[in-house]
N, C-alpha and C positions, 0 to 999 in steps of 0.2 A: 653022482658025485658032484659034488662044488667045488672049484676052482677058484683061487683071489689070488691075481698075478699082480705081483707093484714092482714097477722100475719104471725109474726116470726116462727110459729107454726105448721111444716107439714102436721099434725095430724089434727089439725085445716081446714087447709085449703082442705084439703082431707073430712074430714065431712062434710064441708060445699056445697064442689061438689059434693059427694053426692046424698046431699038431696034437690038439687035444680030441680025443673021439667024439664024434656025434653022439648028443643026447647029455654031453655033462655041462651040469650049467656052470656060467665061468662071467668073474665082474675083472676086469684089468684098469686097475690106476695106477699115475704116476705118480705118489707119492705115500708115506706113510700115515699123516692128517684124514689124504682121502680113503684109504685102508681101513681105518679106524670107524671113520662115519659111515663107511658100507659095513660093517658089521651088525648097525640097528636096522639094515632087512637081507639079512642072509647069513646063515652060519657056515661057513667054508669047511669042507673035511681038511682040502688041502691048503695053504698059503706058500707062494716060492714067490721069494722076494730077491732084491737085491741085496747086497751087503752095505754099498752103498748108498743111500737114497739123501736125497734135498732135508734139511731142518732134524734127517733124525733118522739114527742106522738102521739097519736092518735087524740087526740082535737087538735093540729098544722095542722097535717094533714088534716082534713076536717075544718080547718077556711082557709088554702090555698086553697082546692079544691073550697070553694063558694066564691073566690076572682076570679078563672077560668071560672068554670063554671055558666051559669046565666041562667034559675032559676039553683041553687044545686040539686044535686040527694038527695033520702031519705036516711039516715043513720041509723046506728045500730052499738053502740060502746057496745064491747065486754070485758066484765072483766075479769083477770083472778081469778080460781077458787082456794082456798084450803084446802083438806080436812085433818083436823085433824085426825092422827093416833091412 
């Protein structure tokens, strides 16, 4: 399985490598631009992205990726969180 994790969010994207199983290949950028240009070498099953991302959301970002790719990968759009102090 292929994995394309995009968020702004180091931390984010660091958890998410993580906790992914050995053996699935997995590209993580911070943004939706670089999302896009990793799609001409690699077709991701999944993408979880953020909702929010820099120059362009997260729902832009996967209605372009299933205008690319046919069928689309599964997705998993990522809120952010905040906890009241």
């Amino acid at each position: 399985m292929k994995v394309l994790i995009v968020s702004p969010r180091p931390l984010l994207r660091e958890e998410f490598v993580q906790g992914l199983p050995l053996g699935w290949g997995l590209d993580a950028v911070p943004s939706a631009e670089e999302a896009l240009k990793s799609l001409n070498d690699s077709r991701p099953d999944l993408v979880v992205t953020d909702l929010v991302l820099p120059g362009m959301s997260g729902i832009s970002l996967l209605q372009q990726i299933s205008r690319v790719l046919d069928p689309p990968p599964g997705t998993v759009l990522v809120t952010p969180s905040v906890v009241d102090a």
